[in-house]
gemmi code that builds the backbone of each chain (N, CA, C; Angstrom):
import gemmi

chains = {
    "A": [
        ("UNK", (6.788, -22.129, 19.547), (7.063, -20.685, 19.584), (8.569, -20.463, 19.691)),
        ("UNK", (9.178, -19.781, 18.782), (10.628, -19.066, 19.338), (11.032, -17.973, 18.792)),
        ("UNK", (12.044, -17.330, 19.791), (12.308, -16.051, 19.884), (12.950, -15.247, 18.669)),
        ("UNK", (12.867, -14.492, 17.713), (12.918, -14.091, 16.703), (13.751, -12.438, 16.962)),
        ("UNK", (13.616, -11.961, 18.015), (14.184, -10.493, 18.506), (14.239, -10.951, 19.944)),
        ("UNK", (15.263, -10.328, 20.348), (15.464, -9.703, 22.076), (16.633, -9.162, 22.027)),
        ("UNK", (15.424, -8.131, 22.421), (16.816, -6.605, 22.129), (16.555, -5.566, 23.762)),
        ("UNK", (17.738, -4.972, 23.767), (17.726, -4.158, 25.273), (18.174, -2.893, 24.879)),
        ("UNK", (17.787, -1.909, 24.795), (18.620, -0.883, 24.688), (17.906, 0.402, 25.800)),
        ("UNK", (18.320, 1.642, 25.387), (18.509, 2.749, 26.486), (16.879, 3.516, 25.866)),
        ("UNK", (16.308, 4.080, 26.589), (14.662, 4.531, 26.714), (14.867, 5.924, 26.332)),
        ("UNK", (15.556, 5.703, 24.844), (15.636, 7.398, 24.362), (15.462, 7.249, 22.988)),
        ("UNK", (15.088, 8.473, 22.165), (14.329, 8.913, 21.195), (15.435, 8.613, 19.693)),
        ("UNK", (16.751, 8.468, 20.084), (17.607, 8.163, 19.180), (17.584, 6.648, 18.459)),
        ("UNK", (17.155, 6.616, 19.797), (17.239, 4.187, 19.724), (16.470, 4.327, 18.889)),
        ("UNK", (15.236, 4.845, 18.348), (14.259, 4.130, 17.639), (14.070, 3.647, 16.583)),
        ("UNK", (14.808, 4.632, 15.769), (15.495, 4.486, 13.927), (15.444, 2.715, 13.907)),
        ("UNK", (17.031, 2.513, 14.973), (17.059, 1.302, 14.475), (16.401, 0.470, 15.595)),
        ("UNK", (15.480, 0.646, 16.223), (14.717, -0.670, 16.794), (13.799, -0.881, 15.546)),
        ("UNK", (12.786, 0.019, 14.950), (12.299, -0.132, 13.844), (13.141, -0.785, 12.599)),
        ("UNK", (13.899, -0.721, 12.389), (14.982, -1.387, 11.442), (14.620, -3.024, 11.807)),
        ("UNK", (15.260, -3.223, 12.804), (15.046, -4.507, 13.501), (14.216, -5.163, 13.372)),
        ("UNK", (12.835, -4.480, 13.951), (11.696, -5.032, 14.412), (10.799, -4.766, 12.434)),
        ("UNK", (11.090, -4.544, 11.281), (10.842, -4.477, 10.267), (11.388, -5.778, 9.467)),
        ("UNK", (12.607, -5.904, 9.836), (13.308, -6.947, 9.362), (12.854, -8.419, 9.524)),
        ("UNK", (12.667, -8.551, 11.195), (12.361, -9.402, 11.900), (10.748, -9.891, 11.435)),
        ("UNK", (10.089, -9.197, 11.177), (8.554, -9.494, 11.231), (8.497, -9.946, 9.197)),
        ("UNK", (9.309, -8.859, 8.524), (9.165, -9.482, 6.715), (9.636, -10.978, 7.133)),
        ("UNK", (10.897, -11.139, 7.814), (11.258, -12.640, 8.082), (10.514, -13.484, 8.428)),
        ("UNK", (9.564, -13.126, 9.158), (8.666, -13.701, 10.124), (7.483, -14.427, 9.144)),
        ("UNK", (7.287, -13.696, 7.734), (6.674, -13.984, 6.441), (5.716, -13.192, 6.593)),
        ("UNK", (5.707, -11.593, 7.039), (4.745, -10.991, 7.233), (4.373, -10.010, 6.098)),
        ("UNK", (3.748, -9.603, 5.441), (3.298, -8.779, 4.025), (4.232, -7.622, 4.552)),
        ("UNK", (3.849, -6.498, 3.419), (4.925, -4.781, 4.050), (3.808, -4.278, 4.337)),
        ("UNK", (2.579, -4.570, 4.313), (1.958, -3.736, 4.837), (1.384, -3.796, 6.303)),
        ("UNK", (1.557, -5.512, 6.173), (1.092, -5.806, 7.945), (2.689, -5.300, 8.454)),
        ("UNK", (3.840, -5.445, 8.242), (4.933, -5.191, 8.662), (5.292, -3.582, 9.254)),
        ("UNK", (4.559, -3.063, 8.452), (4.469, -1.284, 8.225), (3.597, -0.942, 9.617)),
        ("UNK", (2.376, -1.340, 9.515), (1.695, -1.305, 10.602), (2.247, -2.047, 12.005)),
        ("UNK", (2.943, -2.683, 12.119), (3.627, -3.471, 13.505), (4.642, -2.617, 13.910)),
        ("UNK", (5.770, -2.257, 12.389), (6.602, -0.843, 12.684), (6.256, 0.025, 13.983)),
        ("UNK", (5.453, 0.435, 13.194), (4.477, 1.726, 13.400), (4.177, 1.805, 15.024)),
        ("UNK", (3.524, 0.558, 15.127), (2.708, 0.714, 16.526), (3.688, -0.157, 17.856)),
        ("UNK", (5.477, -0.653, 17.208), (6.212, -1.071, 18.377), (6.591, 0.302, 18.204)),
        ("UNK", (6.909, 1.076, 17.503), (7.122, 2.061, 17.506), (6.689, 3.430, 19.020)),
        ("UNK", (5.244, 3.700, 18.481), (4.461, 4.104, 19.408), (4.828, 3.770, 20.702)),
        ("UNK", (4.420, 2.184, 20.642), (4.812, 1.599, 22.360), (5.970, 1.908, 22.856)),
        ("UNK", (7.208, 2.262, 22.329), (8.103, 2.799, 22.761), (7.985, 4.004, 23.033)),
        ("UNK", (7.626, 5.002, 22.446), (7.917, 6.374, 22.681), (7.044, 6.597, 23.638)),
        ("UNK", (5.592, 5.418, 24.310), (4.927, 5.875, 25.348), (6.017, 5.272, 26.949)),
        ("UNK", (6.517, 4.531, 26.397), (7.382, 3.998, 27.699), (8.167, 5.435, 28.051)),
        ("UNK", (9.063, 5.766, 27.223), (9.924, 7.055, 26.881), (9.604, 8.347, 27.619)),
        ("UNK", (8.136, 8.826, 27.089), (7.575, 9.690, 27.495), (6.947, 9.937, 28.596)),
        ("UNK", (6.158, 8.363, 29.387), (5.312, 8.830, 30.494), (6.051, 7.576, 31.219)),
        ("UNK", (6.017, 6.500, 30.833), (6.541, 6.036, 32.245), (8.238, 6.073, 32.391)),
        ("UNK", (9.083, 6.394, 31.631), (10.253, 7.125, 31.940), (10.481, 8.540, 32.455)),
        ("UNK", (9.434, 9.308, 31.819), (8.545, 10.473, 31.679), (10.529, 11.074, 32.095)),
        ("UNK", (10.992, 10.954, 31.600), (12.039, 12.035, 31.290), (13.584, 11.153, 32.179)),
        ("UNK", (13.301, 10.176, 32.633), (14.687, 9.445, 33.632), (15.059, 8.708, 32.501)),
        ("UNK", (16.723, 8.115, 32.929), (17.153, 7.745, 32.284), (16.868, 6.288, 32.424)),
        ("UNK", (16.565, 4.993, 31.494), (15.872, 3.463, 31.810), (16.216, 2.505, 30.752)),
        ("UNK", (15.774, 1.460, 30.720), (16.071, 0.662, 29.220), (14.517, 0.411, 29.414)),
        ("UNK", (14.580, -0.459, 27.987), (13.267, -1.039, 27.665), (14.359, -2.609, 26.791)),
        ("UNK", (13.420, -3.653, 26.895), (13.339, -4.668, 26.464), (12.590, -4.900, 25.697)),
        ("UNK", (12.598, -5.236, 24.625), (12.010, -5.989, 23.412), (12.098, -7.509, 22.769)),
        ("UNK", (10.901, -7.978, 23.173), (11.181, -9.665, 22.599), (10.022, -9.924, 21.469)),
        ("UNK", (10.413, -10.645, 20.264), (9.383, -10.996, 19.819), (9.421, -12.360, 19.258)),
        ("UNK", (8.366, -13.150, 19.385), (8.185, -14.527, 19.840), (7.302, -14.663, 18.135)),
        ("UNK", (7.548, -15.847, 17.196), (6.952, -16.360, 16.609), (5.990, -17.540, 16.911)),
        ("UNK", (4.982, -17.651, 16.446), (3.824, -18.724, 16.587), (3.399, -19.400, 15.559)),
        ("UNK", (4.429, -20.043, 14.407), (4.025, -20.336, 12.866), (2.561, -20.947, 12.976)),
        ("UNK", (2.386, -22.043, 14.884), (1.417, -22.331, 14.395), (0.260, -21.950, 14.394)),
        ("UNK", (0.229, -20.611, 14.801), (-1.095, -20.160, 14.128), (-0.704, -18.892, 13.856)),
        ("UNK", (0.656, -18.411, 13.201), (0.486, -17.433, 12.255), (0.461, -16.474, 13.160)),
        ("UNK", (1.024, -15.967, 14.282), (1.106, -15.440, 15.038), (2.166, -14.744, 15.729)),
        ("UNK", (2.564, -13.288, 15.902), (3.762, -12.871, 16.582), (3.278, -12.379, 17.940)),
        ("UNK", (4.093, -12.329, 18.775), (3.982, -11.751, 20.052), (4.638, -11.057, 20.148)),
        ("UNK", (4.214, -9.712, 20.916), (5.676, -8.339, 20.951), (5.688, -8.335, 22.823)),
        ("UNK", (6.539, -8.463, 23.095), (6.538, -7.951, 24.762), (7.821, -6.722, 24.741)),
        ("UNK", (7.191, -5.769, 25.615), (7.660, -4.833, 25.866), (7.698, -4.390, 26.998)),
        ("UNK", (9.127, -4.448, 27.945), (9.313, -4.512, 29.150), (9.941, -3.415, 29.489)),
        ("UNK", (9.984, -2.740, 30.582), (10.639, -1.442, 31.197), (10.601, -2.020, 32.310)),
        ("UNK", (11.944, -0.475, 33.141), (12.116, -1.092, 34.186), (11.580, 0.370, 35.397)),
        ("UNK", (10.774, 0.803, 34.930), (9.694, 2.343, 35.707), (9.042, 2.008, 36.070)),
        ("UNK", (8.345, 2.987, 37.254), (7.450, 2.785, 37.749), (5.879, 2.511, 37.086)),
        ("UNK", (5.531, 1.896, 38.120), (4.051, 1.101, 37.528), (2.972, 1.962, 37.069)),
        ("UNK", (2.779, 1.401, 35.444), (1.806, 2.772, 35.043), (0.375, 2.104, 35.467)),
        ("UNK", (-0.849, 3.095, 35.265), (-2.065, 2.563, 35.372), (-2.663, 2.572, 34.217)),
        ("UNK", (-2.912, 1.409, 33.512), (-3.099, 1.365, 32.152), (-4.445, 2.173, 31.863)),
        ("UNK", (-4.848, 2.527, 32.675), (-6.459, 3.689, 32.656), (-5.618, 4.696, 31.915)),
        ("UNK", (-4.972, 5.161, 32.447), (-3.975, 6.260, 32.445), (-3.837, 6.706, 30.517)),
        ("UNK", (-3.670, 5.577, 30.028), (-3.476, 5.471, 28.796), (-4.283, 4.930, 27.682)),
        ("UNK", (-5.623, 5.061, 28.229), (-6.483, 5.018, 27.011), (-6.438, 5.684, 25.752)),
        ("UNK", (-7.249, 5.328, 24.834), (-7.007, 6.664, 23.134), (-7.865, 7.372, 23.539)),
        ("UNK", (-7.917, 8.923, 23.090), (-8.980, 9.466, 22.933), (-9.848, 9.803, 21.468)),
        ("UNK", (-10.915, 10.713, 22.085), (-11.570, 10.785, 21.083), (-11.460, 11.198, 19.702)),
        ("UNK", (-11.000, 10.828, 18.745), (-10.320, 11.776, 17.701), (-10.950, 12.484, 17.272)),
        ("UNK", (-12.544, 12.519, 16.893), (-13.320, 13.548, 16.777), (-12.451, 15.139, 16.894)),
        ("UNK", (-12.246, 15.384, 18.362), (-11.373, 16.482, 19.025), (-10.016, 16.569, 17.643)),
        ("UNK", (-10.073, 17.577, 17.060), (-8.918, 17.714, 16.547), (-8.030, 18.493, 17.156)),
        ("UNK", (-6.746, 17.857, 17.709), (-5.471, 18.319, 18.691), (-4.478, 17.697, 18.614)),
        ("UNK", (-2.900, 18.426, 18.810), (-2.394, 17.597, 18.986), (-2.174, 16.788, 20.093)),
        ("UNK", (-1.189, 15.360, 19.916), (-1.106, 14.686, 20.702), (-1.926, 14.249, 20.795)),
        ("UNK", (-1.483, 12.904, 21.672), (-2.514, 11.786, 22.279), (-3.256, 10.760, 20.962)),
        ("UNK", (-2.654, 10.101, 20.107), (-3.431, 9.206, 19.216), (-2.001, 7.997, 19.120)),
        ("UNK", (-1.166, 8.434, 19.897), (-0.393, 7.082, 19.714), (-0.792, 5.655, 20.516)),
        ("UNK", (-2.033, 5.507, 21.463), (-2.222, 4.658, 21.808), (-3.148, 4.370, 20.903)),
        ("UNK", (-4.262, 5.068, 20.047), (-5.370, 4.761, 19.108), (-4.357, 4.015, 17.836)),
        ("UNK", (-2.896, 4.225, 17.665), (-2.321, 3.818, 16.610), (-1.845, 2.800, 16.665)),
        ("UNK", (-1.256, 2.116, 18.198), (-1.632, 0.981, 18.535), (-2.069, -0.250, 18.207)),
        ("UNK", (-3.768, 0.478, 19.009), (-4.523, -0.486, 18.890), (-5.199, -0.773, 17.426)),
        ("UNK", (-5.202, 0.228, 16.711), (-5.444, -0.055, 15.356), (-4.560, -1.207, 14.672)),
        ("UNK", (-3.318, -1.092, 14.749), (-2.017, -1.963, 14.379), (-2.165, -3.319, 14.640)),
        ("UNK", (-2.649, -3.357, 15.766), (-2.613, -4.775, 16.685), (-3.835, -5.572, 16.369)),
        ("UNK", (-3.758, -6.673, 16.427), (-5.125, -7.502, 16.785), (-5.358, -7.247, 18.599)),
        ("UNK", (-4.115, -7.629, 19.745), (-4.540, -7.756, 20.754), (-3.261, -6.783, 21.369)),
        ("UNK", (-3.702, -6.023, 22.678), (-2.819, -5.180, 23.105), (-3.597, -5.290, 24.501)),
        ("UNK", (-2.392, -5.877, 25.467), (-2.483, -5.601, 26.889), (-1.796, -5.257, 28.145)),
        ("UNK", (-1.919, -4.604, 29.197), (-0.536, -4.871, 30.092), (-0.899, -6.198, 30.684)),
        ("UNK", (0.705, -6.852, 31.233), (0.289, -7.807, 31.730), (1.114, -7.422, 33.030)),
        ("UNK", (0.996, -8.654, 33.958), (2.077, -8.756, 35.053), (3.353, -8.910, 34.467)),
        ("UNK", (4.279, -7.790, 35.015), (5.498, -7.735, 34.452), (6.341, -8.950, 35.371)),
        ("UNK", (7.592, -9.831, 34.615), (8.400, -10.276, 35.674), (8.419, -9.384, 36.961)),
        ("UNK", (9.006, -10.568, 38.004), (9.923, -9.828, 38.906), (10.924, -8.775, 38.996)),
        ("UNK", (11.166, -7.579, 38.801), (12.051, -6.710, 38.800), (11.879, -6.154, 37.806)),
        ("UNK", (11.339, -5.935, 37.383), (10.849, -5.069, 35.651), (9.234, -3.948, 36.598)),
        ("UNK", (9.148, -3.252, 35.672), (8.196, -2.629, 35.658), (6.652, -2.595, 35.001)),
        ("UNK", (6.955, -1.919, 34.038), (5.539, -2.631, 33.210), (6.107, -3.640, 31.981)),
        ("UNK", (4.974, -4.597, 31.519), (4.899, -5.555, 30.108), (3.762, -5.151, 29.717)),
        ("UNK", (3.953, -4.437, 28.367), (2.922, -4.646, 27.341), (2.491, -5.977, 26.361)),
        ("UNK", (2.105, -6.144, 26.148), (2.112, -7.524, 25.097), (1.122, -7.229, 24.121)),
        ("UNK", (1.460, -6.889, 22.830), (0.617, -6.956, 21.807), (0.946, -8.414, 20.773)),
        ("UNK", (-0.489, -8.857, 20.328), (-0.273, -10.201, 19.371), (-0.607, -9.557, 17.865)),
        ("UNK", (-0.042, -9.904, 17.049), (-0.610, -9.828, 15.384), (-0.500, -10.777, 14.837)),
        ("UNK", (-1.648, -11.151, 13.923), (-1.341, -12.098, 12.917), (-0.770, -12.192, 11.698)),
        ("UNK", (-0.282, -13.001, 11.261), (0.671, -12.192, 9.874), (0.312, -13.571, 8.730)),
        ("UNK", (-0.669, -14.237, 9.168), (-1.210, -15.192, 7.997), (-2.315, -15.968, 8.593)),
    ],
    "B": [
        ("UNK", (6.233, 27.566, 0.463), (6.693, 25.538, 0.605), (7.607, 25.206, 1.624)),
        ("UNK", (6.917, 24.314, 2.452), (8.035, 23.876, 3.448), (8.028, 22.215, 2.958)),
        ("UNK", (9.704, 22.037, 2.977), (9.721, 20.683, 2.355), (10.467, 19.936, 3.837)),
        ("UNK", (9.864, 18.672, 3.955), (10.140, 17.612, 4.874), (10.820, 16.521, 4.713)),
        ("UNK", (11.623, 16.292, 5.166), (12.185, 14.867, 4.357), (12.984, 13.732, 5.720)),
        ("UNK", (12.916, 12.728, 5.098), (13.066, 11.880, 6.295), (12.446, 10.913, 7.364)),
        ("UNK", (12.789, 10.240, 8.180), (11.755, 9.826, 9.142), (11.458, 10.716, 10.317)),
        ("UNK", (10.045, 11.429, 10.262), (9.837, 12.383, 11.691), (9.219, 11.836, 12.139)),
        ("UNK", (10.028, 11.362, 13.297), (10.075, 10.702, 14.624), (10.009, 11.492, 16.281)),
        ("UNK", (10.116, 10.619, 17.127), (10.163, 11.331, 18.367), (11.681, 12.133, 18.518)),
        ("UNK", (12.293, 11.755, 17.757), (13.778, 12.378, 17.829), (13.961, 13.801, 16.997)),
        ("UNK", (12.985, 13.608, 15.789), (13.334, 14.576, 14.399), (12.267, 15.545, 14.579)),
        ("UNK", (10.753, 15.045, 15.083), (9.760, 15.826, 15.394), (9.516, 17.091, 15.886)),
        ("UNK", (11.006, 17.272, 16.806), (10.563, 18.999, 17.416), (11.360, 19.772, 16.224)),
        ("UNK", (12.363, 19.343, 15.535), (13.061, 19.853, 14.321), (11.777, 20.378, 13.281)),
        ("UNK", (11.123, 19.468, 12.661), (10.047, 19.597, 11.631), (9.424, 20.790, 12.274)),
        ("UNK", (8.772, 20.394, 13.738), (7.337, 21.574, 14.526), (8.200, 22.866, 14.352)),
        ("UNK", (9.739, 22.953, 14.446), (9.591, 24.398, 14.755), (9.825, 24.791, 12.573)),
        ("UNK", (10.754, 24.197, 12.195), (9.943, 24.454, 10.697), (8.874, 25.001, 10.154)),
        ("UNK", (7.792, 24.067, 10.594), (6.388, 24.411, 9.958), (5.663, 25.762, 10.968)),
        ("UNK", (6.009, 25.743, 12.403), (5.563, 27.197, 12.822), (5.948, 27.976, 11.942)),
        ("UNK", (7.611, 28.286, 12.067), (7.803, 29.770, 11.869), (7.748, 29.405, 10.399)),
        ("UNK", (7.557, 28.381, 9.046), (6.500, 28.645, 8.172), (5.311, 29.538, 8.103)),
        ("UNK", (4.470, 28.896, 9.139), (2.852, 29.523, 9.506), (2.951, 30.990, 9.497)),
        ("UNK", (4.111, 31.047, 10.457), (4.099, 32.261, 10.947), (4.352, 33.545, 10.884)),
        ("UNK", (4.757, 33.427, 9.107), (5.107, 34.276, 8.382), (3.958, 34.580, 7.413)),
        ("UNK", (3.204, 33.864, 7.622), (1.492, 34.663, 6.679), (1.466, 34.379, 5.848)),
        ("UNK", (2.403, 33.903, 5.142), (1.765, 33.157, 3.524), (1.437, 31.526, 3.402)),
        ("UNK", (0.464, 31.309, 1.888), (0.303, 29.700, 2.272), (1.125, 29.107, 2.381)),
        ("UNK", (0.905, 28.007, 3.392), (1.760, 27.113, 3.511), (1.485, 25.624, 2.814)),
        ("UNK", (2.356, 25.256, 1.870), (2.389, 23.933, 1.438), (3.108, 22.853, 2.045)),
        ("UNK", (2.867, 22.212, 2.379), (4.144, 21.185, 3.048), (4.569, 19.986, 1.903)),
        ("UNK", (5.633, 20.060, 1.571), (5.990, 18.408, 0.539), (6.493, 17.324, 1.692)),
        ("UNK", (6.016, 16.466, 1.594), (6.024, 15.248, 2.241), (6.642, 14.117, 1.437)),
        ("UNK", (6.599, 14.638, 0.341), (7.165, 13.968, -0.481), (8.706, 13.123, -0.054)),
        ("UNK", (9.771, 13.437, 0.673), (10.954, 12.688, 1.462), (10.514, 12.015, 2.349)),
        ("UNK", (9.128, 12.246, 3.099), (8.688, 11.334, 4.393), (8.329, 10.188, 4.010)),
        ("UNK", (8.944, 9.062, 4.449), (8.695, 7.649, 4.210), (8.075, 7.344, 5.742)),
        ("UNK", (7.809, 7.779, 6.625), (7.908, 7.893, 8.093), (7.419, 8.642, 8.690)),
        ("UNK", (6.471, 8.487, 9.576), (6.089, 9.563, 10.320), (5.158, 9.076, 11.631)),
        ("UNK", (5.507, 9.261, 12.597), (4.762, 9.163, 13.979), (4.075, 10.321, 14.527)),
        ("UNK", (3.240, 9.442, 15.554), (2.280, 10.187, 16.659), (2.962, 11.893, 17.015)),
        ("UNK", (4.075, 11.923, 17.089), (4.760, 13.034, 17.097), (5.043, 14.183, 16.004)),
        ("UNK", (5.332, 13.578, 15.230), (5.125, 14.268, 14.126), (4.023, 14.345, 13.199)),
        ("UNK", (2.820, 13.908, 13.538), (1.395, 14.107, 13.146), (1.298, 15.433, 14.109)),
        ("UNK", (1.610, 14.874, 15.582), (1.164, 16.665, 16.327), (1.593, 17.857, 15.750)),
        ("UNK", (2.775, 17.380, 15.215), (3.369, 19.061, 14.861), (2.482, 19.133, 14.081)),
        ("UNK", (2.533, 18.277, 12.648), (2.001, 18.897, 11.532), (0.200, 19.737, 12.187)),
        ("UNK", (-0.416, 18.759, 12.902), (-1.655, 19.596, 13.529), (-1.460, 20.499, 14.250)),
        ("UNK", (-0.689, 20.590, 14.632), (-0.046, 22.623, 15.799), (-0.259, 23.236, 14.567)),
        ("UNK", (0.986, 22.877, 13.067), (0.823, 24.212, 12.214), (-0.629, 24.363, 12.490)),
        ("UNK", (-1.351, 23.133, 11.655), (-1.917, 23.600, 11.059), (-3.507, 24.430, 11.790)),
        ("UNK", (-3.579, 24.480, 12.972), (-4.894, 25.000, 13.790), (-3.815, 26.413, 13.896)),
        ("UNK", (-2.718, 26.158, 14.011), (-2.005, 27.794, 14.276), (-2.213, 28.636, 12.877)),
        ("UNK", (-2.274, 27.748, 11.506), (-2.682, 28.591, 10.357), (-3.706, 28.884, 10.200)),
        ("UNK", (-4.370, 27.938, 10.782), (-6.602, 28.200, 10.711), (-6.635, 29.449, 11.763)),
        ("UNK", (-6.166, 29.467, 12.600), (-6.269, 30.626, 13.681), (-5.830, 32.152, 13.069)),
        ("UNK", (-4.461, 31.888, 12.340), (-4.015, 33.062, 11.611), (-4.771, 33.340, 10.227)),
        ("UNK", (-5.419, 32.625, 9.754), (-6.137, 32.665, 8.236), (-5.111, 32.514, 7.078)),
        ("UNK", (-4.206, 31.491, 7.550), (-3.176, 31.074, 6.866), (-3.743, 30.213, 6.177)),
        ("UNK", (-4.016, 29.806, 4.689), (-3.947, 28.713, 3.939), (-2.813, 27.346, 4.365)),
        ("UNK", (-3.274, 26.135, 4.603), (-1.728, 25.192, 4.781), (-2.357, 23.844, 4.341)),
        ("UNK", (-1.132, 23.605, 3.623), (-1.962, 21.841, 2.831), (-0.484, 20.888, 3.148)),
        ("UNK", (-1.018, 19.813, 2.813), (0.243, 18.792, 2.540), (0.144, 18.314, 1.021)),
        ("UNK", (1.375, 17.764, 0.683), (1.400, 17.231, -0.822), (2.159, 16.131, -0.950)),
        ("UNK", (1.738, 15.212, -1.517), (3.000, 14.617, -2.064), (3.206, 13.818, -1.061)),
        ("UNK", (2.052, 13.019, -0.078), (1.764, 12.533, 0.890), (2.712, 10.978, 0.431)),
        ("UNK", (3.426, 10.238, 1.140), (4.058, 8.979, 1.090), (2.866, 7.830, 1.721)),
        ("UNK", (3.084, 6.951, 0.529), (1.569, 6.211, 1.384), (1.348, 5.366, 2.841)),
        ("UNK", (2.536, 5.914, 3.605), (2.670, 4.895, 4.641), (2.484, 5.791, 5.263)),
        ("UNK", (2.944, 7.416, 5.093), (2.288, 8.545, 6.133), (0.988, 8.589, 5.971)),
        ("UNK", (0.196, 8.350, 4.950), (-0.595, 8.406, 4.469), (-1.864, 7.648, 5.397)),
        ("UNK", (-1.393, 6.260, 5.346), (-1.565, 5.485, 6.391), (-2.296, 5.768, 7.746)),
        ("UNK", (-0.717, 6.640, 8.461), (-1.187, 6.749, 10.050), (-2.240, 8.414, 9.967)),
        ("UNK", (-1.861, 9.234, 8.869), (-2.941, 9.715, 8.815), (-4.313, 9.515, 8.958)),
        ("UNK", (-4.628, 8.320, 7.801), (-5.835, 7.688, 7.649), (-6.367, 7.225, 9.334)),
        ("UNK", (-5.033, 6.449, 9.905), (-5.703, 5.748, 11.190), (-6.151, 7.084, 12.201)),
        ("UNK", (-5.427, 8.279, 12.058), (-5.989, 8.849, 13.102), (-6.827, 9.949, 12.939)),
        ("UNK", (-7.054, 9.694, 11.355), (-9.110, 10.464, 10.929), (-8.263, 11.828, 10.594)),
        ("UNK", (-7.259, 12.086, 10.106), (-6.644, 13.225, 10.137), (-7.249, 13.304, 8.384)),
        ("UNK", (-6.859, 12.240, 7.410), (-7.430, 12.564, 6.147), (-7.969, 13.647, 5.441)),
        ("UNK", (-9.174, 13.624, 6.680), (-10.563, 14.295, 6.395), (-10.433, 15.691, 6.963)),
        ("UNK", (-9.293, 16.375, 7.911), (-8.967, 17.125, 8.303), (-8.598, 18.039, 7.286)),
        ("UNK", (-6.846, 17.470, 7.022), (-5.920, 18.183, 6.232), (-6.187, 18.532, 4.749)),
        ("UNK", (-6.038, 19.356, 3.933), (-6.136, 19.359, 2.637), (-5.075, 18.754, 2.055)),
        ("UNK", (-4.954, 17.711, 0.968), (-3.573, 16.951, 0.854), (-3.905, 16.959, -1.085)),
        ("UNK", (-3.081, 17.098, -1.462), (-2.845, 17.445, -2.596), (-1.812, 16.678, -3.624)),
        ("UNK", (-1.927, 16.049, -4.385), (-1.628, 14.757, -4.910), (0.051, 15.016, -5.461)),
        ("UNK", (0.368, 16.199, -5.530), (1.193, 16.561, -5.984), (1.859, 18.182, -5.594)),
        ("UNK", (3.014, 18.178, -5.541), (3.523, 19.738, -4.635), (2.937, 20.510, -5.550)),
        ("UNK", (3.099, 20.144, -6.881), (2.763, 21.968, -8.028), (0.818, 21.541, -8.035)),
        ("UNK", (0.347, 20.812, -7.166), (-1.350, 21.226, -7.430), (-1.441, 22.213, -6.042)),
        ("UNK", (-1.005, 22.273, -4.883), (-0.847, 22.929, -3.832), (-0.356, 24.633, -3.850)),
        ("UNK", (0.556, 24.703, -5.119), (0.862, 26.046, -5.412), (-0.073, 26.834, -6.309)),
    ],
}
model = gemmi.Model(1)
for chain_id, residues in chains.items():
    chain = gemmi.Chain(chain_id)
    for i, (resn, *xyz) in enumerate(residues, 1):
        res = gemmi.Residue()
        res.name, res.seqid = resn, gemmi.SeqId(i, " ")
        for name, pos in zip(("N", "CA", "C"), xyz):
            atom = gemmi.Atom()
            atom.name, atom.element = name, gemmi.Element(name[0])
            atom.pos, atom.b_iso = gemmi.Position(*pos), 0.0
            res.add_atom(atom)
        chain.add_residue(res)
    model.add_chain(chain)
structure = gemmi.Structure()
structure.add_model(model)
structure.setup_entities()
C-alpha cells in the first residue's frame, strides 16, 4: 500500500474546486476509469462539505485527506480526518428519497460512490475519520 | 431561461438558488440550461429542488435541459430523474 495524496487544508467551501482537482487526478493515476473517478470525485467531495457543514457546523478547522493505493487488490482507501468535535455517525444516516426535499442526499451520494464507508477511531488528537474503500479494477 | 454554468458547488450553490428563485418567481416557465454544468453537488441539487417545488407551488412550469452527463449522474443517484422534467436540448424546453 502507498500513499498517493495527503493533503491538509482549511474546512471551507472555497478549498473544494481544487481538492477535487487533486483527488481526480490522483485516482485517473491510480488507473481508475472517468467514470469510477467521477463518482469518487463526487462522493470525497460530499464527505467534505459534511465535515464543513455539521461537524465544523460553521468554526473555523482543517480537514486531512489521505489516499492510500492497494494495487494488490485494486483498491483505494480515502481517510478523512478533522479536527471537531465527535460526530455520532447515527446522526448522519441517508434518508428516504422517496420524500422529495431539499437537502440531505449527500450521505446517500456517498454511499452510492463507495463500495465501503465507515467512521472509524480517529488518531489521537483528531476528531472524526471517515474511511471509504473503492475498487478501481 | 435561466442559464447555469460552471461547477455548483457548496461555494457557487447559494449564487445559482437565488438565480433560479427569483427566476420562479417571476411567473413564467422556467427552463434551466445546464448545459455549462460539468458539476454539480448535494447543494446544488437542493437549490435546483427549492425552485422547483417553489414553481409546482406557484403553477410555474420549470424543466432542465441540456443536462451534462455527470450531473446527470448524481441526479440519477438521488431518484431526482424521475422527478424533474429534463429535456434533451434547451430549444425542446421552449
Amino acid at each position: 500500500m502507498h500513499r498517493v495524496l495527503d493533503l491538509r487544508f482549511p474546512a471551507d467551501a472555497c478549498e473544494l474546486r481544487a481538492v477535487r482537482k487533486a483527488v481526480e487526478q490522483q485516482v485517473l493515476e491510480a488507473g481508475a476509469g472517468q467514470d469510477c473517478a467521477r463518482d469518487v470525485v463526487m462522493a470525497v467531495d460530499e464527505a467534505c462539505q459534511n465535515v464543513i457543514r455539521h461537524a465544523y457546523a460553521g468554526a473555523t478547522g482543517e480537514i486531512v485527506l489521505q489516499i492510500d493505493h492497494r494495487p494488490d487488490v485494486g483498491e483505494l482507501v480515502f481517510s478523512l480526518i478533522d479536527f471537531a468535535p465527535r460526530v455520532d455517525p447515527a446522526s448522519i444516516r441517508p434518508r428516504d428519497l422517496d420524500e422529495v426535499r431539499p437537502g440531505g442526499i449527500g450521505t446517500h451520494l456517498i454511499r452510492e460512490a463507495m463500495d465501503t464507508v465507515e467512521y472509524v477511531e480517529p488518531p489521537p488528537g483528531c476528531g472524526n475519520l471517515l474511511r471509504m474503500t473503492k475498487r478501481i479494477a | 431561461m435561466v442559464s447555469l454554468s460552471g461547477d455548483i458547488d457548496l461555494q457557487q450553490s447559494p449564487k445559482a438558488r437565488e438565480v433560479l428563485l427569483a427566476a420562479v418567481g417571476q411567473g413564467d416557465p422556467v427552463v434551466v440550461d445546464l448545459s455549462g454544468v460539468d458539476y454539480i453537488d448535494s447543494s446544488g441539487v437542493a437549490s435546483l429542488v427549492e425552485a422547483f417545488q417553489l414553481a409546482k407551488r406557484g403553477g410555474v412550469a420549470f424543466s432542465l435541459a441540456a443536462v451534462h452527463p455527470s450531473a446527470l449522474r448524481v441526479l440519477q443517484l438521488a431518484r431526482l430523474d424521475r422527478v424533474f422534467t429534463i429535456h434533451e436540448q434547451v430549444a425542446d424546453g421552449l
